[in-house]
C-alpha positions in Angstrom: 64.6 58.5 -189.8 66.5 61.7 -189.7 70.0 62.0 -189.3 70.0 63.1 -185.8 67.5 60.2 -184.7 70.0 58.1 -185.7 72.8 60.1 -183.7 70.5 60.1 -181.0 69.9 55.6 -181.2 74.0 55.6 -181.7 74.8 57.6 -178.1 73.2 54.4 -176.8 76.1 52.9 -177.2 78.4 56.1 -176.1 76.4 56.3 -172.7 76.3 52.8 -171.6 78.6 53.4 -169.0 75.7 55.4 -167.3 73.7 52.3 -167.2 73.3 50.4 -164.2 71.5 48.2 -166.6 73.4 46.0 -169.1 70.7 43.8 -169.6 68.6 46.6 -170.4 70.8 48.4 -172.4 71.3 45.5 -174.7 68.3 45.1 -175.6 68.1 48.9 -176.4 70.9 48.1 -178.9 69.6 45.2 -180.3 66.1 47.3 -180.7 67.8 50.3 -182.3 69.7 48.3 -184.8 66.2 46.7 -186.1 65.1 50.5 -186.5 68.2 51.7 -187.9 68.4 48.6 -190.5 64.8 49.3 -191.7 65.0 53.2 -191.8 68.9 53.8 -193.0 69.8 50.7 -193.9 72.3 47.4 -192.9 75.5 49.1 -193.1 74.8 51.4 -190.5 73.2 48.6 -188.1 76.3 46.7 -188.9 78.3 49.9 -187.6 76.0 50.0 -184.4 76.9 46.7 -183.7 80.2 46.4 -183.9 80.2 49.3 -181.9 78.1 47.8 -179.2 80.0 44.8 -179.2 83.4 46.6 -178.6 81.8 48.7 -176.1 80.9 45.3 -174.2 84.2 43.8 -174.2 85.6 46.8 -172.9 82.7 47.2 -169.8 81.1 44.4 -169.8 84.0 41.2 -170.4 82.3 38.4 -169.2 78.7 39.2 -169.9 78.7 36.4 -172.9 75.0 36.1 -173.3 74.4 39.8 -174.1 77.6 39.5 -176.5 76.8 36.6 -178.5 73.0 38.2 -179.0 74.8 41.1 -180.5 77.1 38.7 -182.9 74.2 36.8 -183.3 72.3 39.4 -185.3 75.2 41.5 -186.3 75.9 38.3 -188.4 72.2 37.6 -189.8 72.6 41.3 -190.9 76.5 40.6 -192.7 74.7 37.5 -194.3 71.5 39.4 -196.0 74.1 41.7 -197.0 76.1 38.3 -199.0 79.2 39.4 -197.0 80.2 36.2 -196.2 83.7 36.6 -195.2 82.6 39.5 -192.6 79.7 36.7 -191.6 82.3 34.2 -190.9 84.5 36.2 -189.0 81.8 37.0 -186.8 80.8 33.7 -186.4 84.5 32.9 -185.0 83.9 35.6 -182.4 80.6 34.3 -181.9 82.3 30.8 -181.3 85.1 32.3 -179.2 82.8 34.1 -177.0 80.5 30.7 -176.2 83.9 29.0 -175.7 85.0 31.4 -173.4 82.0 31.7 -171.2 82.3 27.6 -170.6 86.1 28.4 -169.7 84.9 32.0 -167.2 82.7 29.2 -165.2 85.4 26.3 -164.4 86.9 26.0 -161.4 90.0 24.0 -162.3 92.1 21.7 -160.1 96.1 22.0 -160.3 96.6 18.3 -161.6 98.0 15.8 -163.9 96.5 13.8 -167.1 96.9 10.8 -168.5 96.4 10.1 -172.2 96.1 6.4 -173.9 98.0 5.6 -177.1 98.4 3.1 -179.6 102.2 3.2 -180.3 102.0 4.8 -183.6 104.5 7.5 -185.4 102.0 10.5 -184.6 102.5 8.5 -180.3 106.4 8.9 -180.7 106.5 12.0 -182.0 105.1 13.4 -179.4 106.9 12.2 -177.0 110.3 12.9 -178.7 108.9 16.8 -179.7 107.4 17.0 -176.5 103.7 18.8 -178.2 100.3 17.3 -177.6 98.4 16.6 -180.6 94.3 17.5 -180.6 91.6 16.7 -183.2 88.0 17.4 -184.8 85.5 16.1 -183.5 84.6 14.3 -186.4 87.3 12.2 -186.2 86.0 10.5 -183.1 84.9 6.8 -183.1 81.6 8.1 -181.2 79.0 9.5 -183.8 77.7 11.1 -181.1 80.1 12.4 -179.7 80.3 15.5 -179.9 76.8 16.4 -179.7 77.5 19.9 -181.4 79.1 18.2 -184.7 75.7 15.9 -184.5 73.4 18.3 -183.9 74.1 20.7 -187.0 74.5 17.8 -188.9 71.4 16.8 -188.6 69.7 20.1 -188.7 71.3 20.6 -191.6 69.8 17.8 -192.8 66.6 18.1 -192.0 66.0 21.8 -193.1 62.5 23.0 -192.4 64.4 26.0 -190.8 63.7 29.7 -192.5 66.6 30.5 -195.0 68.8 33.1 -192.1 68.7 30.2 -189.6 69.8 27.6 -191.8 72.8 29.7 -193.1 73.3 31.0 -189.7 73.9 27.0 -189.0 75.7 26.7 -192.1 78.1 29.3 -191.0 78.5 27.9 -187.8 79.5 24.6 -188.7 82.5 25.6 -190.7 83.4 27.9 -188.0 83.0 25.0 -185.8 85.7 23.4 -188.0 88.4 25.4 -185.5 87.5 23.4 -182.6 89.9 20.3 -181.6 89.7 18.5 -178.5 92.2 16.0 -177.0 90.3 13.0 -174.3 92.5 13.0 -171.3 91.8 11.4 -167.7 92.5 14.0 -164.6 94.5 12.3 -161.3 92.2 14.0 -159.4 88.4 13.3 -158.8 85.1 13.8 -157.0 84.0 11.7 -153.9 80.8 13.0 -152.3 82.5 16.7 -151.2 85.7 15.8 -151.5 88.7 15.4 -154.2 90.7 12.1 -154.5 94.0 11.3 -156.1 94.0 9.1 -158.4 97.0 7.0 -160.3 98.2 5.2 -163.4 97.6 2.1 -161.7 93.4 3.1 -160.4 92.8 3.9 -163.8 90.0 1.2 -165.6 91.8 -1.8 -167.1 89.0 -1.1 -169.7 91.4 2.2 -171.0 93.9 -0.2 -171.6 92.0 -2.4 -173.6 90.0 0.0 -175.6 92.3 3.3 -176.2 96.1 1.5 -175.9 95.5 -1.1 -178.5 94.5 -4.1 -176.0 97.1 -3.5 -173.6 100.0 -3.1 -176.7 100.3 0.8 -176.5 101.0 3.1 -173.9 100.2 6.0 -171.8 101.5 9.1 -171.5 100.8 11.3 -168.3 100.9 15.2 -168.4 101.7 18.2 -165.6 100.7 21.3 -167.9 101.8 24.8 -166.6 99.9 27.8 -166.5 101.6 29.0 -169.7 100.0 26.2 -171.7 96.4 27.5 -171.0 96.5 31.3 -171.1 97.6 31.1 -174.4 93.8 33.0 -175.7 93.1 36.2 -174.0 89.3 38.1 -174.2 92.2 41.0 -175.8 93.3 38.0 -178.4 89.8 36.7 -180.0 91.6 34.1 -181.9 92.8 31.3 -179.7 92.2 29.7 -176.0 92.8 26.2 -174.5 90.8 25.0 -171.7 90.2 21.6 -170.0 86.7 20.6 -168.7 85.0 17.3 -167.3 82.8 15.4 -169.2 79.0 15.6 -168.0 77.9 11.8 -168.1 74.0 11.6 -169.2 71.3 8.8 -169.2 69.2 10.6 -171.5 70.2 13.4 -174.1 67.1 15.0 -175.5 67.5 17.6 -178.0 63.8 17.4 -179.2 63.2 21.0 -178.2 65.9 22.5 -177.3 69.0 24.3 -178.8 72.5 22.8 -177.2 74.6 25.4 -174.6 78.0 25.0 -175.7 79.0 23.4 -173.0 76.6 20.6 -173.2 77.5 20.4 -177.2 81.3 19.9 -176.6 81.5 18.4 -172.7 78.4 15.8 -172.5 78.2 12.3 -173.3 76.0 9.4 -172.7 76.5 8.0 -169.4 77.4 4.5 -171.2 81.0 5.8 -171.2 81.2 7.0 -167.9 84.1 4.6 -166.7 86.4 7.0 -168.3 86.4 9.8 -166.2 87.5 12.1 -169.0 88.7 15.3 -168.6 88.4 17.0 -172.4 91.0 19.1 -173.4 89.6 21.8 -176.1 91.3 24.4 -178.1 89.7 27.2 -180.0 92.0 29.1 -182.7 90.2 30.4 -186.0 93.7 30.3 -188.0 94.6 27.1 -187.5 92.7 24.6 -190.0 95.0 21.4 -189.8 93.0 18.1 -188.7 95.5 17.4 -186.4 97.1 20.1 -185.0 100.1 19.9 -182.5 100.7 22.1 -179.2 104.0 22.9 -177.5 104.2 21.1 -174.1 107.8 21.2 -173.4 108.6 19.4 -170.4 104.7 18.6 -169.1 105.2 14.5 -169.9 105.6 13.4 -166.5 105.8 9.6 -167.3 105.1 7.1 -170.1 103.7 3.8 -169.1 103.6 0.6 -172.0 101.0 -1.6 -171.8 101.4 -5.2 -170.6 101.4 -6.9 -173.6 103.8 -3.5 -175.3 106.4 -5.6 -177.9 110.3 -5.3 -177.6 110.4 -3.1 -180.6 107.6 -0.5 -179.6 109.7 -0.3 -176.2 112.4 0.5 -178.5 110.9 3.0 -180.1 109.8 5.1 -176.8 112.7 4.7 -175.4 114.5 6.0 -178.1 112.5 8.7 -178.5 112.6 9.8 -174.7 116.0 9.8 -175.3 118.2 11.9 -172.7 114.5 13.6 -171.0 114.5 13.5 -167.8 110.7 11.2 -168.5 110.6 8.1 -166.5 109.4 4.9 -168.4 107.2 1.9 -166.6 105.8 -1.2 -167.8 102.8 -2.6 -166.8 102.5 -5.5 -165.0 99.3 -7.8 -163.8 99.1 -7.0 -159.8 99.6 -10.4 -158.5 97.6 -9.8 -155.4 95.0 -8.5 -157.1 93.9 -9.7 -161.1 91.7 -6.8 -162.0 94.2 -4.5 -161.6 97.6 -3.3 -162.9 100.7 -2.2 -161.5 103.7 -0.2 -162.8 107.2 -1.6 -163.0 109.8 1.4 -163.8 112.4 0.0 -166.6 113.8 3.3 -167.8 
């Protein structure tokens, strides 16, 4: 390939605003970097790549599936070439961009969340700091949830893939390190056509028992602001927060095919589908703590203890509500009516 063929395959990339075609116009890229990596070499596919791919989040923002085809191969490339930091970094873009295109397609409702907790140091310091503390999926009781930690797992496990695709998996799963989620429950759901309210007290006494210690802990109920969700940008490829609903399932068959993202990190098996939960997932590639903490000044709305919460955990909460304007309840059996609870406010 002669210098100016190559010019000529790189002013692909320089005159895609003259496309109509993006679709098409992709794949032209995606074609010229194979020719260009077998005639000049990976470096300069790498270049035409990245250039593609800046070119696309200029023009083209919320076209994800051409994007992540470009990462896609633009890190295959950076990994035959053993440059494995580049690799990863394009992997987090990669991540961020799948992320992302769950987030473009939500339509979210204005409304609050409640959160169960055992009343444990991490609980109260929450509550007196006012943040919101997420986690790895890993550390979930639920081995299979999430299906995306699962599903590299095991085809890690059970190889048989050609060496690119099992690094390319490899590489995703510690990039997929970077992705904490918090289980929440909205006050709002869906009724046929139409969206409901819903309380502290409609919530299933089964929350109670299984997420707030058998009825000894305590929830915690959240209004976040606008503020607390625009923290990543498409201009700031390094963080974003999102909540989503979980997508309750009878079967999950990943026999053939390869997750979406948004099934990987938002489905679960329909066995758990009196929880109503809304996940709350955040995305940021420098932050590598286990347990990482998020600002939420003044979105606690209320903390409710459980029926059976002890004098001294009361103590604790209400010490470290302190002078907050938070309101605290207890929870009381509804004498009326036995499977439910009701909230009595003692603070």
């Amino acid at each position: 390939m002669s210098t100016d063929e190559y010019e000529e395959l790189s002013d692909l990339v320089a005159n895609k605003s003259d496309d109509p075609n993006e679709h098409l116009w992709a794949e032209n890229i995606l074609g010229a970097s194979e020719v260009i990596k077998k005639h000049l070499g990976n470096e300069k596919a790498i270049t035409l790549l990245k250039n593609a791919y800046e070119e696309y989040q200029t023009n083209y923002p919320n076209s994800f599936q051409n994007k992540v085809k470009i990462l896609r191969t633009m890190c295959y490339i950076q990994m035959e070439e053993n440059k494995l930091k580049d690799a990863h970094d394009t992997m987090n873009t990669y991540l961020y961009n799948a992320l992302w295109q769950v987030k473009f397609g939500l339509k979210p409702l204005k409304m609050h969340y409640y959160s169960f907790r055992s009343i444990s140091d991490y609980a109260i310091e929450e509550i007196s700091n006012e943040t919101i503390t997420l986690s790895h999926p890993r550390m979930f009781n639920d081995p299979l949830d999430t299906i995306l930690v699962w599903w590299l797992d095991n085809e890690i496990k059970k190889g048989g893939k050609n060496e690119k695709e099992m690094n390319f998996r490899l590489l995703m799963k510690k990039a997929s390190e970077h992705i904490k989620l918090r289980c929440l429950i909205g006050s709002k759901y869906l009724e046929g056509d139409k969206w409901k309210n819903r309380y502290v007290e409609d919530l299933s006494v089964l929350m109670w028992a299984h997420y707030a210690n058998s009825h000894t802990g305590m929830c915690i109920e959240y209004d976040f602001d606008k503020k607390f969700f625009k923290t990543g940008t498409l201009a700031n490829e390094e963080e974003l927060i999102m909540v989503a609903p979980i997508d309750y399932a009878p079967k999950i068959d990943l026999s053939t095919d390869v997750p979406t993202m948004k099934k990987a990190l938002f489905t679960k098996s329909n066995f758990w589908e009196y929880e109503n939960e809304m996940r709350l997932c955040c995305y940021n590639v420098k932050e590598s703590n286990d347990f990482p903490k998020i600002d939420c000044k003044g979105a606690i709305k209320a903390v409710y203890l459980g029926v059976k919460c002890s004098d001294e955990n009361r103590r604790k909460v209400e010490k470290a509500i302190g002078d907050k304007e938070i309101p605290l309840y207890q929870m009381k059996v509804d004498e009326d009516l036995l499977t439910r609870l009701k909230k009595v406010q003692i603070g």
